[in-house]
C-alpha positions in Angstrom: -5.8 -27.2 32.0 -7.7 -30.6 31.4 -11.4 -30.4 30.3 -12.7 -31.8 33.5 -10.5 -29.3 35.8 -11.7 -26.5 33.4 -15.6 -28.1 33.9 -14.9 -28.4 37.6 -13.7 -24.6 37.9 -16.2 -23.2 35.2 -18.8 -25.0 37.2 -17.7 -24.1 40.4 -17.8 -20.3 39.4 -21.2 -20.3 37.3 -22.8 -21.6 41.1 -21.2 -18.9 42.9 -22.0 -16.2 40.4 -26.2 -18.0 40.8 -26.3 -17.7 44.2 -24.3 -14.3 44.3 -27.0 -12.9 41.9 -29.5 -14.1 44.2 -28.2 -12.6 47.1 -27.5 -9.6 45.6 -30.5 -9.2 43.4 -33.6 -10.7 44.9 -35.9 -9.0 42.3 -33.6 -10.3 39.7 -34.8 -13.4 37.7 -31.7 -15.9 37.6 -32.3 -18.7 35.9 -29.8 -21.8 34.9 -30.3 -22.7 31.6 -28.2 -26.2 32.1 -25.0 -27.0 30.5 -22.9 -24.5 32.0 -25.9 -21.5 30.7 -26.8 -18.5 33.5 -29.6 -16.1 32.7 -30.0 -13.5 34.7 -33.0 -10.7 33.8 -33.5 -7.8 35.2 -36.7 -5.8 36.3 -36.2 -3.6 33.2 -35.9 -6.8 31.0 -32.4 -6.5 29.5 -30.7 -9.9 30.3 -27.3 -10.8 31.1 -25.7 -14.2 29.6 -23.2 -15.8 31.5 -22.1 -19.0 30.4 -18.6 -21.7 30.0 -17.0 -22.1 26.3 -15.2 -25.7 26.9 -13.1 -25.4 23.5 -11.5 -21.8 24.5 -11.2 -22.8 28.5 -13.3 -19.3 28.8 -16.1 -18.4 30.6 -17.9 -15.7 28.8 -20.6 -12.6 29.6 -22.6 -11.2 27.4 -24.3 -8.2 29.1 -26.1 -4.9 27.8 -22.8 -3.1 27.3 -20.9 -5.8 25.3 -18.9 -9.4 25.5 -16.2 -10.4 27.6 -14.5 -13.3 27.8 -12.5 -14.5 31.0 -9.8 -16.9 31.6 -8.5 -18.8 34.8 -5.0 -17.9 35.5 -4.1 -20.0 38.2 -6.1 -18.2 40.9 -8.9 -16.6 39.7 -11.4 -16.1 36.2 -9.8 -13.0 34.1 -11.1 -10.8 31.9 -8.9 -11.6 28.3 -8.8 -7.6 27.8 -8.6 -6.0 31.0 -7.6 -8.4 33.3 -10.5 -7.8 35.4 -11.6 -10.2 38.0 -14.8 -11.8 36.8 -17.0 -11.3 39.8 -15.6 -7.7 40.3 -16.2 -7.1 36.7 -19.8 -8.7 36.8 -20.5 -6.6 39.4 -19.7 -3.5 37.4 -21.6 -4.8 34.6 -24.4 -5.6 36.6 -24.6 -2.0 38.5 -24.7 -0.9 34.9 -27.1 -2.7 33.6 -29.8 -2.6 36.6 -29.2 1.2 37.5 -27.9 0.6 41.3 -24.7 -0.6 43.0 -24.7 -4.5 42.9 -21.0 -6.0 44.4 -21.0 -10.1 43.5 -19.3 -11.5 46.4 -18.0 -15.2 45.5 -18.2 -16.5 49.2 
């Protein structure tokens, strides 16, 4: 993958996670912190971290219960460990994290 189709596809998936989280969270402060940086913080105050890493092709997620890093395989952003869909698995993350059932949608 070039660096401009990763940008383009990083880019594309940081907007849809922004305005996922602001569907799915009203009460959540989402924030973009520019250059490919998504804050979101919850009403408790933890934050999650989601944000592009151009020199691994990776978008990565730092959240209350750890890192993860996710990769585009072709057809959609994988978690490096578990294979995980990344707005499946940011929707587990993010139920964790805020106490109640959140489900990302990417549409």
């Amino acid at each position: 993958m070039t660096e401009s189709e990763f940008e383009s596809l990083a880019g594309g998936a940081l907007a849809a996670l922004e305005r996922a989280f602001e569907l799915a969270l009203p009460d959540a402060d989402v924030q973009s912190k520019g250059s490919g940086v998504l804050e979101i913080e919850f009403e408790d105050g933890s934050k999650m971290v989601i944000n592009r890493h151009g020199a691994a092709r990776e978008i990565w997620v730092a959240a209350k219960s750890g890192g993860f890093h996710f990769r585009f395989d072709g057809n959609a952003w994988r978690d490096t460990r578990s294979g995980a869909e990344l707005f499946s698995a940011v929707s587990g993350l993010a139920s964790l994290q805020s106490g109640a059932p959140v489900q990302l949608s990417a549409s």
